[in-house]
MIMARRO-905930 format. One line per 3 residues: number of its first residue (from 0); their letters; for each residue x, y, z of C-alpha. Coordinates in nm, 4 decimals, m for minus. Layout:
BEGIN
NUM) A) X/Y/Z  ...
! end
This chain:
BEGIN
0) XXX) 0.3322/m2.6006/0.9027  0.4510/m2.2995/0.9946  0.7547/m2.4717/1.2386
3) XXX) 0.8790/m2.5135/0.8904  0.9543/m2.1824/0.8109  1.3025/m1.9858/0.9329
6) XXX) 1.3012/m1.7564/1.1969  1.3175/m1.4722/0.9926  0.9890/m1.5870/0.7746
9) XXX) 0.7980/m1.7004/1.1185  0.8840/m1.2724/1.2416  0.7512/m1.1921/0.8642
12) XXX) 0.4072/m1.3634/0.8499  0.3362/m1.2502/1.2772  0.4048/m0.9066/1.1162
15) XXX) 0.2106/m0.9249/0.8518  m0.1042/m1.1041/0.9839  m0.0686/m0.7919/1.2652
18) XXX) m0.1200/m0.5827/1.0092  m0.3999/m0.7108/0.8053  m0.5730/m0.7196/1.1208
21) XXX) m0.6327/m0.3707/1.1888  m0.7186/m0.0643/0.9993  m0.6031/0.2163/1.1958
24) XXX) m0.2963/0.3588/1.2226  m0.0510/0.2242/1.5307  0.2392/0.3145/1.6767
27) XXX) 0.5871/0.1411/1.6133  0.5982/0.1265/1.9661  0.2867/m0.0756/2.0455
30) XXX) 0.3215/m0.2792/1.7213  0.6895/m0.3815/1.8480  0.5966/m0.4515/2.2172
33) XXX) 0.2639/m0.6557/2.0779  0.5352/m0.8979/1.8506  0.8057/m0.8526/2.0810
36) XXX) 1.0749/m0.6779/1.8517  1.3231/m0.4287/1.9186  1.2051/m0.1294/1.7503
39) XXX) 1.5070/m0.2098/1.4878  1.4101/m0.5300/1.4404  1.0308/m0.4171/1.3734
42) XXX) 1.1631/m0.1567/1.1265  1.4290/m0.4093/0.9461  1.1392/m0.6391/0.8789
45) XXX) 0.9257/m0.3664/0.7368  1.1738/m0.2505/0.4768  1.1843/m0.6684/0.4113
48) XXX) 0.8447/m0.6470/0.4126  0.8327/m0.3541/0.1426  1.0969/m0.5378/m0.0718
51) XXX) 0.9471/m0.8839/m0.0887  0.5641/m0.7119/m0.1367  0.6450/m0.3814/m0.3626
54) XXX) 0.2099/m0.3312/m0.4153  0.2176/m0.3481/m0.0727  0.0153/m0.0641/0.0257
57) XXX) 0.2462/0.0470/0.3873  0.2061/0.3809/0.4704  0.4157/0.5964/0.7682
60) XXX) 0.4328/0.8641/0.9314  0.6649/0.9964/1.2377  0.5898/0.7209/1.4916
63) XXX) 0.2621/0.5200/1.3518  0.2102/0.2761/1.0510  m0.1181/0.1918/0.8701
66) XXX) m0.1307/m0.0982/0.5770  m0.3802/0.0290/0.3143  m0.6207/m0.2447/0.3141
69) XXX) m0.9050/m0.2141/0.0233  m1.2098/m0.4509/m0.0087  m1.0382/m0.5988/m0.3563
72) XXX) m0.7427/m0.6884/m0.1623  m0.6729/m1.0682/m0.1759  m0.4014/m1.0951/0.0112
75) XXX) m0.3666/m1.3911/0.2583  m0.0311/m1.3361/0.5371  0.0203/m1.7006/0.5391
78) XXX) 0.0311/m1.7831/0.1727  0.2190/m1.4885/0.0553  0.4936/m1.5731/0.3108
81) XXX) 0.5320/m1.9807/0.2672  0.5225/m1.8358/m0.1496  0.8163/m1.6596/m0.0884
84) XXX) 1.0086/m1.9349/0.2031  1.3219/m2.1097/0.0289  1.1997/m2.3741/0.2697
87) XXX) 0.8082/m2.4316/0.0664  1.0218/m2.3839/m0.2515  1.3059/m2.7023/m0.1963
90) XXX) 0.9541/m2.9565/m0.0616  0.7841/m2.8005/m0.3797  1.0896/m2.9737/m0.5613
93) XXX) 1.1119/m3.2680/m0.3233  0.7135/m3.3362/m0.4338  0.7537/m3.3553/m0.8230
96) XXX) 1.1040/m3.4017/m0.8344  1.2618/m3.6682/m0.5757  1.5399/m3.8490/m0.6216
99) XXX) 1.7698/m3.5629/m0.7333  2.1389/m3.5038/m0.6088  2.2140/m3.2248/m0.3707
102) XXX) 2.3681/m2.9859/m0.6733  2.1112/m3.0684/m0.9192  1.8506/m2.8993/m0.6691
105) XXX) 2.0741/m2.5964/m0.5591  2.0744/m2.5277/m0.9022  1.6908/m2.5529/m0.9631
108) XXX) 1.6817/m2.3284/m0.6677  1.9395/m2.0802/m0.7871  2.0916/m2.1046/m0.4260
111) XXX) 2.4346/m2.2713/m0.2593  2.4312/m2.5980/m0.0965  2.5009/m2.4803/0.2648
114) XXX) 2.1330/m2.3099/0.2281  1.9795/m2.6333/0.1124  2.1509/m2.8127/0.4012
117) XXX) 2.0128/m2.5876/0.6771  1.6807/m2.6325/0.5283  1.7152/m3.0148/0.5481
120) XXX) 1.8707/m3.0076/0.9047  1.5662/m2.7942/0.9926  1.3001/m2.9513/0.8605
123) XXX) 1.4672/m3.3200/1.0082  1.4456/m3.1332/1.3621  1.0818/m3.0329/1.3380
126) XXX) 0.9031/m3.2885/1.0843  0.9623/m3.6136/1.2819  0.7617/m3.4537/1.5649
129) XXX) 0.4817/m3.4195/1.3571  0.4060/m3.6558/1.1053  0.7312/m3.9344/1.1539
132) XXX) 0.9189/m3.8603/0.8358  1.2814/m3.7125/0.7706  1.4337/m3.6312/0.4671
135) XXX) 1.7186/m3.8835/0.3389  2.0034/m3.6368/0.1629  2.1415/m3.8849/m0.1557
138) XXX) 1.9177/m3.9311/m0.3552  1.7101/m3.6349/m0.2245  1.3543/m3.8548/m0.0755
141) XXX) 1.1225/m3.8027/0.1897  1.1138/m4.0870/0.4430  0.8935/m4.2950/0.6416
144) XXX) 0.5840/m4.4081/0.5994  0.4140/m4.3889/0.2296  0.0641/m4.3391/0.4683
147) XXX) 0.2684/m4.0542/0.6795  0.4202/m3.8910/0.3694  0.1219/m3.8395/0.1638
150) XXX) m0.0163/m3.6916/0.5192  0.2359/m3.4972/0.5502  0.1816/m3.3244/0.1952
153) XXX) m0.1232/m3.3200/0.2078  m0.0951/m3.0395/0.4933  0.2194/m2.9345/0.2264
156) XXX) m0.0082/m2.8112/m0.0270  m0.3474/m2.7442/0.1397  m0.1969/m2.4533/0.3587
159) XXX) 0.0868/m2.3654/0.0901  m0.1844/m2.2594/m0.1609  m0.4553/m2.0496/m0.2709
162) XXX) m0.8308/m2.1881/m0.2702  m0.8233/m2.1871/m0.6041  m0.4823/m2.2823/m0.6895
165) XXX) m0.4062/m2.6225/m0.8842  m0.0280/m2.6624/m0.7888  m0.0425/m3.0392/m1.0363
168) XXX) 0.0121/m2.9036/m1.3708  0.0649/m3.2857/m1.4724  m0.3090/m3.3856/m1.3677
171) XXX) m0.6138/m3.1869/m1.5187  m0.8174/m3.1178/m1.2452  m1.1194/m3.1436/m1.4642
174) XXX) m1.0980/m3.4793/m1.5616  m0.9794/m3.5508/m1.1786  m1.3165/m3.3481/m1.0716
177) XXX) m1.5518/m3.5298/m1.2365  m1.4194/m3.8566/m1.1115  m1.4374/m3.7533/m0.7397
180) XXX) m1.7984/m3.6232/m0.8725  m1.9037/m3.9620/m1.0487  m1.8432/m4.1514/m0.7023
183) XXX) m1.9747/m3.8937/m0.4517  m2.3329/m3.8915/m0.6942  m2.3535/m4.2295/m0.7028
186) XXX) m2.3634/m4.2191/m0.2853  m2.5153/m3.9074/m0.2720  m2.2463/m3.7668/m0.0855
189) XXX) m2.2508/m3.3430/m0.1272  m1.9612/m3.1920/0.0252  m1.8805/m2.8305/0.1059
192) XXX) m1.6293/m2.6675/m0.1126  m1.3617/m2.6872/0.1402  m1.4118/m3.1082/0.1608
195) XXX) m1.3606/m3.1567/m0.2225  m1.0815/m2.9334/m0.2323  m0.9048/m3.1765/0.0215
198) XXX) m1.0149/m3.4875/m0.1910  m0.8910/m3.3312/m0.4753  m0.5644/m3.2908/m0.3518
201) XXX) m0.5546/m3.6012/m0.1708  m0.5985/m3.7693/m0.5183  m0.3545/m3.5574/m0.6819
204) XXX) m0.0850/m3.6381/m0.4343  m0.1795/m4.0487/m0.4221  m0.1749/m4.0087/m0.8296
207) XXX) 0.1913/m3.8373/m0.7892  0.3007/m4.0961/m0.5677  0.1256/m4.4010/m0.7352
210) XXX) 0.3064/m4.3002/m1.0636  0.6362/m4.2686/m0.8942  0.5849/m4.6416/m0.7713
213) XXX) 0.4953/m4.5536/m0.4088  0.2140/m4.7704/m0.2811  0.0091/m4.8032/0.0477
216) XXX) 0.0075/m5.1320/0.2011  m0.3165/m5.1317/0.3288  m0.5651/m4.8328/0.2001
219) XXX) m0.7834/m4.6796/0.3505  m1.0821/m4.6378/0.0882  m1.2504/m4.2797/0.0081
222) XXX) m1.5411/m4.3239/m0.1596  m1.4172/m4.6523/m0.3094  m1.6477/m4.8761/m0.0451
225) XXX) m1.9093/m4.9685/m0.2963  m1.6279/m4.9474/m0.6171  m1.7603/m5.3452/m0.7014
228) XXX) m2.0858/m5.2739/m0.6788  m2.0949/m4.8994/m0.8571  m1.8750/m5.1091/m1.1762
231) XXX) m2.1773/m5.3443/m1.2357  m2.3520/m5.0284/m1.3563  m2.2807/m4.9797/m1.7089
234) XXX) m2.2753/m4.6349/m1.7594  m2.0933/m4.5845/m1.4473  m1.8495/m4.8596/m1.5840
237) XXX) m1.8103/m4.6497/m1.8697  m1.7661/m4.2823/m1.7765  m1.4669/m4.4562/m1.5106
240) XXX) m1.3076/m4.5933/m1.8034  m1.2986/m4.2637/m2.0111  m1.1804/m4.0341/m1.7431
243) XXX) m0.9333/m4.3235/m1.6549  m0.8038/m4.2877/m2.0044  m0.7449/m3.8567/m1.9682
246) XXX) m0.5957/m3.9482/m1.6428  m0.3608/m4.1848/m1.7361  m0.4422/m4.4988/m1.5095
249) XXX) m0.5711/m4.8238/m1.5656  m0.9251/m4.8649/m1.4096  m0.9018/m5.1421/m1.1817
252) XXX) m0.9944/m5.1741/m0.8218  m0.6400/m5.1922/m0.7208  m0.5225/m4.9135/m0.8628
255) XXX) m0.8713/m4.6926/m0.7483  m0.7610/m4.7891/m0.4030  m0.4602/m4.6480/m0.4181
258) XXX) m0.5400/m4.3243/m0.5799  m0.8776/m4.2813/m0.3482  m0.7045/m4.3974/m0.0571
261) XXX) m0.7057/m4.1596/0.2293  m0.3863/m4.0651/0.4427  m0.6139/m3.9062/0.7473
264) XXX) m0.7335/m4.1424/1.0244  m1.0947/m4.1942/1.0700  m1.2708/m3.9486/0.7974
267) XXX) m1.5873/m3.8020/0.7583  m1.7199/m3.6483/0.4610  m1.9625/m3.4215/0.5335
270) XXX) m2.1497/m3.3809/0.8892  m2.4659/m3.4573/0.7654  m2.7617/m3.6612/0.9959
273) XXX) m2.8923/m3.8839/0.7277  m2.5995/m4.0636/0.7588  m2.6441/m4.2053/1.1151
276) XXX) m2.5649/m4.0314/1.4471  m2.2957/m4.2011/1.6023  m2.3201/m4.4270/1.9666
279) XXX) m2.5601/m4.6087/2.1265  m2.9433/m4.5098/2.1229  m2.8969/m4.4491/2.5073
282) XXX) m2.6543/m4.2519/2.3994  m2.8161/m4.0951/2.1463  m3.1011/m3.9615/2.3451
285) XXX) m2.9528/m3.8634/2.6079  m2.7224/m3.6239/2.4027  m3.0223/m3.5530/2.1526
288) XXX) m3.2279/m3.4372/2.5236  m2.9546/m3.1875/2.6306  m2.9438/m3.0524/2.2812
291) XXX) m3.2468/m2.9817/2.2969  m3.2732/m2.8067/2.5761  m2.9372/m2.6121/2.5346
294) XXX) m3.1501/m2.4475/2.1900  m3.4447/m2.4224/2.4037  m3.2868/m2.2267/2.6773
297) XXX) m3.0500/m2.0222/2.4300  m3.4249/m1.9248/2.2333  m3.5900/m1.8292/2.5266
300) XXX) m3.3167/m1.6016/2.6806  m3.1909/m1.4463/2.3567  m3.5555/m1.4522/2.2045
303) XXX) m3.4920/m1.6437/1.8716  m3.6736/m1.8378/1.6507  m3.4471/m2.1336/1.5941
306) XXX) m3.5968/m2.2338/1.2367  m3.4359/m2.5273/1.1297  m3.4051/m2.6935/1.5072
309) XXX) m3.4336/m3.0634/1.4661  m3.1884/m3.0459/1.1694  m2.9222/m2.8913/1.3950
312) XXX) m2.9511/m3.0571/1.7400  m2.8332/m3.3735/1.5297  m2.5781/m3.1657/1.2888
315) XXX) m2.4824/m3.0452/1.6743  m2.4754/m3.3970/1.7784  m2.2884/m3.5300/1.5057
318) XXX) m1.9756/m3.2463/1.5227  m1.9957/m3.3129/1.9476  m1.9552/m3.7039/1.8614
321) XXX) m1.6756/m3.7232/1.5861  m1.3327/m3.6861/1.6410  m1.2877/m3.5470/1.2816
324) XXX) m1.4803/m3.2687/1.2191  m1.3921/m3.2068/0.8600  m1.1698/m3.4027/0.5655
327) XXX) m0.9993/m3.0438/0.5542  m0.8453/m3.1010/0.8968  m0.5673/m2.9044/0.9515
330) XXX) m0.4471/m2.4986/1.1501  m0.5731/m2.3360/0.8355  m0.9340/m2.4245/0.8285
333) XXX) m0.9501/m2.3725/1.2654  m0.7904/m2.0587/1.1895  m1.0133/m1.9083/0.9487
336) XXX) m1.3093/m2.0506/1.1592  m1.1533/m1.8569/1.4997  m1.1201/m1.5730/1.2774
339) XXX) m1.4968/m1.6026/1.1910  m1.6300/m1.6860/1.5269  m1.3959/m1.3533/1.6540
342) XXX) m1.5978/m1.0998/1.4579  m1.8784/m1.1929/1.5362  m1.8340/m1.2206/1.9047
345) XXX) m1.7403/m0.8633/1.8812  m2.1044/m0.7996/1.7931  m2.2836/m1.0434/2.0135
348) XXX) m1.9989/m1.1225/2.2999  m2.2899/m1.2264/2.4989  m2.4436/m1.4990/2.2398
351) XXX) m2.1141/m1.6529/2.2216  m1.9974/m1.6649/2.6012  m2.3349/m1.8528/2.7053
354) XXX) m2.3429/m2.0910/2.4170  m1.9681/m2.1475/2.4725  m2.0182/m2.2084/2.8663
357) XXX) m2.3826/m2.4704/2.7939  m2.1853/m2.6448/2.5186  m1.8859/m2.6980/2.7301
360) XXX) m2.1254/m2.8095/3.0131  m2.2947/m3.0279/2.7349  m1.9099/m3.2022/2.6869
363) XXX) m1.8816/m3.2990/3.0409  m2.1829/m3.4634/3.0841  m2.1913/m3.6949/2.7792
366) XXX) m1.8267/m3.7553/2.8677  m1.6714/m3.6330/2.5672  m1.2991/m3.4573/2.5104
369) XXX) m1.3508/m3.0844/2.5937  m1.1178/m3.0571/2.3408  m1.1447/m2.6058/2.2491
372) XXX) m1.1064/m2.7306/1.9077  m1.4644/m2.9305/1.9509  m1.6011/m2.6312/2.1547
375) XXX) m1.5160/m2.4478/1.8443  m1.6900/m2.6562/1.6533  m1.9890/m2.6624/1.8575
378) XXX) m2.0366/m2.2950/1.8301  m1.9681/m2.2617/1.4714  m2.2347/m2.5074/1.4281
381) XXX) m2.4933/m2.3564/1.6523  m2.3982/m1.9734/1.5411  m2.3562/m2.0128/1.1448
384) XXX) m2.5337/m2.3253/1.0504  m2.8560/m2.2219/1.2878  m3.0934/m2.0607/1.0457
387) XXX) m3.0724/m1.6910/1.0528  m2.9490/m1.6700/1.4200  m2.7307/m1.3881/1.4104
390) XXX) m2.9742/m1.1929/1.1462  m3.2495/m1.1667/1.4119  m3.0112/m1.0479/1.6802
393) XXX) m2.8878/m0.7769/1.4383  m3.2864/m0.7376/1.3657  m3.3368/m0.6426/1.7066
396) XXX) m3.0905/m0.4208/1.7671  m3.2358/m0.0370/1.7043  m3.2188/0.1312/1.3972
399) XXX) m3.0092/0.3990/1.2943  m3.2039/0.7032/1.2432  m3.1354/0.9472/1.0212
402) XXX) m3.2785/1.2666/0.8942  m3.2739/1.4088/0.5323  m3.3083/1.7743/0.5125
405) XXX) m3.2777/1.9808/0.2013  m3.3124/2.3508/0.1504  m3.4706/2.2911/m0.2021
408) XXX) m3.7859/2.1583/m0.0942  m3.9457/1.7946/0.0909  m3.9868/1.5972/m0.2495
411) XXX) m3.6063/1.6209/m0.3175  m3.5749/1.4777/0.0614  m3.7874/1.1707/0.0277
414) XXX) m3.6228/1.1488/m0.3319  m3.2633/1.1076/m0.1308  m3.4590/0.8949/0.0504
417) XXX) m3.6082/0.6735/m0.1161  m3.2721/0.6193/m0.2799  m3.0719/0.5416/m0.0171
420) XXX) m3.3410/0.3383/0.1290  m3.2672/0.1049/m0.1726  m2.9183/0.0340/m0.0340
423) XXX) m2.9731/m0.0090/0.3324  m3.3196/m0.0445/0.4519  m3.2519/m0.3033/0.7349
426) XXX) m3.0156/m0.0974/0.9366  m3.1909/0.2833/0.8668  m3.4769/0.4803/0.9817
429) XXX) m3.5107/0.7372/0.7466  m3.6676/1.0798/0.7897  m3.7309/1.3918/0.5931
432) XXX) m3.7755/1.7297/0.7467  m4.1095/1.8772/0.6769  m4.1142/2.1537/0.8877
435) XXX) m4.0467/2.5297/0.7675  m3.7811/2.6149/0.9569  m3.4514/2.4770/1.0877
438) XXX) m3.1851/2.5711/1.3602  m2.9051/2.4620/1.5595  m3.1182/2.4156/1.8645
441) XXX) m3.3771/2.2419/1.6902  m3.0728/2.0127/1.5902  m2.9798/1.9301/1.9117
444) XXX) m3.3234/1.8757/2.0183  m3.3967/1.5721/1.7245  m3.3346/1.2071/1.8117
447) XXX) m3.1803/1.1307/1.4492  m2.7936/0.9742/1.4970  m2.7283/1.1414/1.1839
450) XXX) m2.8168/1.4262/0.9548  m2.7495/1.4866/0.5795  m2.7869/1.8520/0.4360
453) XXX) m2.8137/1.9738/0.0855  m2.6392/2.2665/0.2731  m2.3099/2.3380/0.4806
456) XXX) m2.3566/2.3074/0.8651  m1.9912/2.3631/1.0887  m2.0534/2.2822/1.4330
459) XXX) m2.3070/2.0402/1.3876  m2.4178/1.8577/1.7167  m2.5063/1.5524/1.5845
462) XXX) m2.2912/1.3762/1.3046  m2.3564/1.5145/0.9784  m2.3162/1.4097/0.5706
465) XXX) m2.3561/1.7089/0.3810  m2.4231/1.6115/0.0465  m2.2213/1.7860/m0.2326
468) XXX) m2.3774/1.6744/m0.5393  m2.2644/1.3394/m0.4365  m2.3571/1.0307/m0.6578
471) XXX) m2.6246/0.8082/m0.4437  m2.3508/0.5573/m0.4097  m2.1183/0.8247/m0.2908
474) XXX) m2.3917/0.9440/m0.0501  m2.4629/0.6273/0.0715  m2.0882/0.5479/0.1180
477) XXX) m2.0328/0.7937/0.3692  m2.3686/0.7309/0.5149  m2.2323/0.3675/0.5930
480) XXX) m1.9585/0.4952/0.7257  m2.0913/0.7053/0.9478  m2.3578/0.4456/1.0641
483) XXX) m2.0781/0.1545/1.1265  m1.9054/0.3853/1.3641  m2.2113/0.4057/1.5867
486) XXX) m2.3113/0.0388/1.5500  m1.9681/m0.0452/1.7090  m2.0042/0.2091/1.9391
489) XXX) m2.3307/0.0465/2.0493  m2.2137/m0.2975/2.0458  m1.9504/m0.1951/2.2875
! end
């Protein structure tokens, strides 16, 4: 979606998601050579930057630039540029209110009609590519087919919006919730969060269009299959008719076709193995024997206890097998998965790299796509839905050490302790010092990575916390601090 957005907004969100990536400060220099901009260009588009996001925590100094980037801060790059694109704001319109005239939308849009037309002529160069409709200028309508349109906003407003955001203030999506949740319990269907979000909006958008008169030829059902079968049930019968009624449609099987019907080719709901591997049993076992022996090789070499195994050689098997991994299917989900898989292959590069290289190997022989979206997939599956993989290769890493040592006496130690112990005792080794006296060559002699004093030290050889009536919190804070710098430094 974002070929959708000028080229001024495309500059905007690279610079942006640059700097939500990193922490540190970095030079104007390196930042402009990284997003190839003139160091003008880089410094127009951070005064833009500043204007369009005034809490926008940017701070400067002679040559360098650091965003101030708490734990509380919710901003996402993509979202809070596409909120802010005239181009999201005239589809926005388009959605809820086609069929106006060219003037009647500048006007919405508090802009001139030579802005609206560039919008159109660029969105008509780049959407037929894509998903094979145009926009028609008088009346103001989306084009092509009712199956591609819906598509096409369905991407629209599942990449435009917040995860919690309900952009159809015309549809409660309460009432709209517990329909989708009357058919997927009657199949036992359980979808992640990120699934029913999609069929949410996929029935918001079908109810949009379906009440504007737009209708697809032949549906494709979601969750509809058994709709004949699920009405013969009386209470089911019954709760449809009463949500129908706060929804404002007629319950009949037509008209549940059209609002459950789904735009995307080929979906699956949920990758779950109860509800049949895909192929032939040939098939099947062959891909169920190199499965098994990927996780049996990738145990024995990394040393892991694979806990739920059988359960994920076929979740494994299904992902490898279907062409649709998920019902939300679009950049915005691979992204954020990328984005997951990236941090932790910073702390286990190994892990990832053989997994990566057997599943890919895995690919060729069943003589499947090696698609790097599927790869993706594959380790996504194996790394985050593997019981407790990556917690026992963190478990076996070694822990930080750290001595307490307080000039009061050792009970006030083990008190500090025993405290911070409470916050952190899976990454810490915690000490106390019992002995009567203390110097710096004694320091430099201990194999603790870190100290913290109840008194000053300057000079200290080793890194040191020393604890000025801190709060435990506070203590522990810096203690974490402290300890995350050497973890990375051991990782690397």
């Amino acid at each position: 979606m974002n070929i959708l957005l000028s080229k001024t907004e495309q500059d905007l969100l690279f610079l942006l998601e640059e700097l939500t990536k990193r922490h540190d400060w970095i030079e104007l220099s390196v930042l402009a050579e990284k997003l190839n901009f003139s160091i003008e260009k880089l410094q127009e588009h951070l005064f833009k930057l500043e204007q369009l996001f005034p809490n926008l925590l940017l701070q400067s100094r002679k040559k360098g630039i650091q965003l101030q980037f708490d734990f509380q801060n919710t901003l996402d790059p993509r979202i809070a540029i596409l909120k802010q694109s005239e181009t999201y704001s005239f589809l926005n319109q388009l959605f809820f209110k086609e069929g106006q005239s060219l003037e009647q939308i500048c006007q919405v849009l508090s802009t001139n009609q030579e802005q609206i037309e560039e919008i159109i002529h660029r969105i008509n160069t780049k959407l037929p590519q894509h998903y094979s409709v145009n926009i028609q200028l008088s009346p103001l309508v989306l084009e092509g087919a009712e199956e591609d349109i819906r598509a096409f906003y369905l991407d629209y407003f599942s990449q435009s919006y917040s995860f919690l955001d309900w952009p159809f203030p015309s549809i409660s999506e309460e009432s709209l919730t517990h329909l989708i949740q009357l058919f997927l319990d009657a199949q036992q269907v359980s979808p992640n969060l990120s699934s029913l979000r999609q069929i949410k909006y996929t029935l918001a958008i079908n109810m949009e269009r379906f009440n504007k008169g737009h209708l697809i030829e032949n549906p494709t059902p979601l969750l509809t299959s058994h709709y004949s079968t699920l009405m013969q049930i009386t209470q089911f019968e019954q709760d449809i008719k009463k949500l129908a009624k706060k929804l404002h449609f007629e319950p009949k099987k037509e008209t549940l076709e059209q609002l459950f019907s789904n735009p995307v080719k080929s979906p699956q709901i949920i990758n779950n193995p109860s509800n049949g591997a895909l192929g032939n049993i040939h098939h099947i076992q062959k891909s169920y024997r190199l499965l098994s022996q990927i996780l049996e090789e990738l145990a024995k070499e990394f040393h892991l206890q694979i806990e739920n195994r059988e359960e994920l050689i076929w979740l494994l098997h299904y992902t490898a097998q279907s062409d649709f991994f998920h019902l939300l299917s679009n950049q915005s989900l691979d992204r954020q998965k990328s984005q997951i898989l990236s941090s932790y292959q910073v702390e286990f590069p190994k892990l990832f790299e053989v997994s990566q290289h057997k599943f890919q190997s895995y690919l060729t022989e069943m003589g499947l796509e090696n698609h790097p979206s599927k790869l993706q997939e594959l380790v996504y599956t194996f790394s985050i839905q593997g019981q407790r993989i990556l917690v026992q290769l963190l478990q076996k890493l070694p822990k930080i050490r750290v001595l307490v040592i307080s000039h009061l006496d050792s009970h006030h130690a083990q008190n500090l302790i025993d405290t911070l112990a409470h916050y952190g005792n899976n990454l810490y080794l915690f000490d106390s010092w019992e002995e009567s006296t203390i110097s710096f060559s004694i320091l430099n002699q201990i194999p603790h990575d870190i100290i913290i004093t109840t008194f000053p030290v300057t000079n200290s050889p080793k890194p040191l916390i020393y604890n000025r009536n801190f709060s435990t919190s506070e203590l522990f804070h810096h203690l974490h601090l402290l300890a995350s710098q050497i973890h990375k430094e051991r990782l690397a």
